[in-house]
N, C-alpha and C positions, 0 to 999 in steps of 0.2 A: 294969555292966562298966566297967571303967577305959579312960582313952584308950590307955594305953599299954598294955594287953592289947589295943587293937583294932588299934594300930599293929603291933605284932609280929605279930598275925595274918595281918594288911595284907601285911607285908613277907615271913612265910611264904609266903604266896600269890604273889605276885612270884617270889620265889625259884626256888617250885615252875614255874612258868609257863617263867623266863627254861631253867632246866632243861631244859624241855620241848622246847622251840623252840630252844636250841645248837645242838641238832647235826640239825637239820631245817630249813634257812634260806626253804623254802619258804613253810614254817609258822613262821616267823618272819616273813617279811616282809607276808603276809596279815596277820596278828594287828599288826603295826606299823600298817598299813592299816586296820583295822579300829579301833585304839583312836585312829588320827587319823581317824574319819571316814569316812577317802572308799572305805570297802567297804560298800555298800550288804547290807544282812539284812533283806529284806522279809518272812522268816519270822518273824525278832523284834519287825517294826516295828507289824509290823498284829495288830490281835485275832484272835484264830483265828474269834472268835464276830460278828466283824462289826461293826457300828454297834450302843454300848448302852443300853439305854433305861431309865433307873428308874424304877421299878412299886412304889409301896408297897403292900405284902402283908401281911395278918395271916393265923399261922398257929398252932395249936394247941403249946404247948407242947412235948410229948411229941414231936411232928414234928421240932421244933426243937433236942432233948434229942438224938435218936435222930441228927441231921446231925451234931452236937456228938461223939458216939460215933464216928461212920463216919472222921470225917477225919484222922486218925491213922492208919487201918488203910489209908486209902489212898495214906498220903505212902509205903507198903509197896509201891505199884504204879508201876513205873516207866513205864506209859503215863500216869499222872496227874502223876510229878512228872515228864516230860518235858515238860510243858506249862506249870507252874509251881507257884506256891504250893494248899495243896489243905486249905482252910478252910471255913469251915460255909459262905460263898458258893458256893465251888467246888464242894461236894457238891450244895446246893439247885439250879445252873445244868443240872449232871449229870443232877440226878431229874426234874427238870422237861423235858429237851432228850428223855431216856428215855422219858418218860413222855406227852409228846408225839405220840415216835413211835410207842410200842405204840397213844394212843388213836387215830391215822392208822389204824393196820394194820386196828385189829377194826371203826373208824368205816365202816358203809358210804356207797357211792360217790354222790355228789350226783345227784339226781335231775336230768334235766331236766325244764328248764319247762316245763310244759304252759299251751294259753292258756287262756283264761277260758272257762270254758264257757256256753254261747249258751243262754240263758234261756227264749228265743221272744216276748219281750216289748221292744217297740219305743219308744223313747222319739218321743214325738209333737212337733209342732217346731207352734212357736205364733206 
């Protein structure tokens, strides 16, 4: 892409924006706030998912293939692209967070400990 198709694009989105915000000075003076900084968006700041950790993972192509498939169909789902970009990551994070939980639900519930059971046999002290 050219720069100067990204500038005009640029300055579309400006335009559209300044637009917006005319004749709403509320929403004008937030969005001024916001692109100087000092409006705090702790919803955009933080991960949704938390602190992240990389795991190298090998996994079967076809799995891989089938992720490759899905994420397209899901940039179609507006509770995924509210959240953001929706890439074979974003599918894999999904299947696994899923898949997760279902193996929680059907997982039964930890046993408790039981102690050790008493042999009848004394260790002799010497």
């Amino acid at each position: 892409m050219k720069t100067t198709t990204k500038t005009t694009r640029t300055r579309a989105g400006l335009d559209r924006i300044g637009d917006v915000v005319q004749g709403r000075p509320e929403l004008a003076e937030r969005t001024r706030r916001m692109l100087a900084g000092d409006l705090p968006c702790p919803d955009l700041e933080t991960d949704g998912m938390g602190q992240m950790v990389y795991v190298p993972l090998r996994l079967p192509e076809d799995l891989v293939a089938r992720a490759d498939a899905l994420a397209p169909r899901l940039q179609r789902d507006p509770r995924i692209v509210a959240a953001g970009r929706s890439g074979r990551s974003t599918v894999m994070r999904l299947a696994l967070a899923l898949g997760i939980d279902a193996l929680e639900q059907g997982a039964p519930a930890a046993a408790p400990a039981e102690p050790a059971p008493i042999t009848g046999k004394t260790k002799r002290r010497g």
